[in-house]
N, C-alpha and C positions, 0 to 999 in steps of 0.2 A: 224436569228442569226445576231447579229449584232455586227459591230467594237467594241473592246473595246481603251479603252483611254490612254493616255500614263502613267499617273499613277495606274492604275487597270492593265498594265502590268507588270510595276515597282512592283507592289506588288504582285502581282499572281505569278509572275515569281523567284520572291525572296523566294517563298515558295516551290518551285519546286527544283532548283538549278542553277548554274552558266551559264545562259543563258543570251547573250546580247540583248538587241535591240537596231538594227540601225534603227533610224528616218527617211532618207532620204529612203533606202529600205522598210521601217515600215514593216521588218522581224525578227525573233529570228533565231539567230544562235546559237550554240554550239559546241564545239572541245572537241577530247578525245583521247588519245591513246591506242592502245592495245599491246599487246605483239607480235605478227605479224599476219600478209595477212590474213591467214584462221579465227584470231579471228574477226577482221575487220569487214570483206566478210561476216561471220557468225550474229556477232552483226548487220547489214544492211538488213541483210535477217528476220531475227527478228522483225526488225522496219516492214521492207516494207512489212510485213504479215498482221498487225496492220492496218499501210496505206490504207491496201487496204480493209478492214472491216470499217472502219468511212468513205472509200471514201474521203481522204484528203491525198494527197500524197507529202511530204518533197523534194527538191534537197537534194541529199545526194552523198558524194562526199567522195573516199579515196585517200589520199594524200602520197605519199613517200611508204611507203607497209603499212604503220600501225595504220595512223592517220585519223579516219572518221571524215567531216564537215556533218553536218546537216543543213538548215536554211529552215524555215518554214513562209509562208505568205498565205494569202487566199486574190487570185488574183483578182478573179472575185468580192470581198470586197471593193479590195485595201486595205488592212491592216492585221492586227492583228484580230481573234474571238476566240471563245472558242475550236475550231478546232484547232487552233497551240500550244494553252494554254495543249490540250489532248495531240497531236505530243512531244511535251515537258513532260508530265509526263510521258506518254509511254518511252519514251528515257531513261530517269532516271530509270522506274521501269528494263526493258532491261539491263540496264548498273549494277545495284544493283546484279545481276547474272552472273557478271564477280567477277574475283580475284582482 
C-alpha cells in the first residue's frame, strides 16, 4: 500500500465528503456535530469497531459534549493510503445513520 498524492486525495476525498487535508500534517480531518454526549460517544464507538477490523485506527476526539474531530494518517507511511481514504468512507457511511 502505497502513499497516495495530493491530487488523488483532492479527488478521492471530494467523492467521499467534506473532509480536509492538511499538507504539513499529510492527514484528513473531519468535524461533525451531534445532538449530544451519548450520540457522540455512540457514533466513535461505531468508528472504532471499524478501526479495529482494517487495523487502522483514527485520533478521534470529542470536543464540548457534542462535537467529534476525526483525523486519519498512516504513520508508519508518512501520509495518506487507501487505509484513511477507507477511515473516511466508514465515517460518512456511520454518520448517513444519524438524523
Amino acid at each position: 500500500m502505497g502513499l497516495l498524492k495530493e491530487d488523488e486525495i483532492a479527488s478521492r476525498t471530494r467523492m467521499i465528503g467534506p473532509w480536509d487535508y492538511d499538507p504539513e500534517e499529510k492527514m484528513l480531518v473531519r468535524e461533525t456535530t451531534f445532538k449530544d454526549f451519548k450520540e457522540a460517544i455512540g457514533f466513535i464507538n461505531k468508528l472504532a469497531e471499524i478501526a479495529e477490523k482494517i487495523n487502522h485506527h483514527p485520533d478521534m476526539t470529542v470536543c464540548e459534549y457534542n462535537r467529534v474531530i476525526v483525523a486519519t494518517t498512516t504513520h508508519d507511511k508518512g501520509g495518506i493510503t487507501d487505509n484513511d481514504i477507507r477511515i473516511a468512507q466508514e465515517f460518512e457511511s456511520i454518520l448517513e445513520t444519524y438524523d
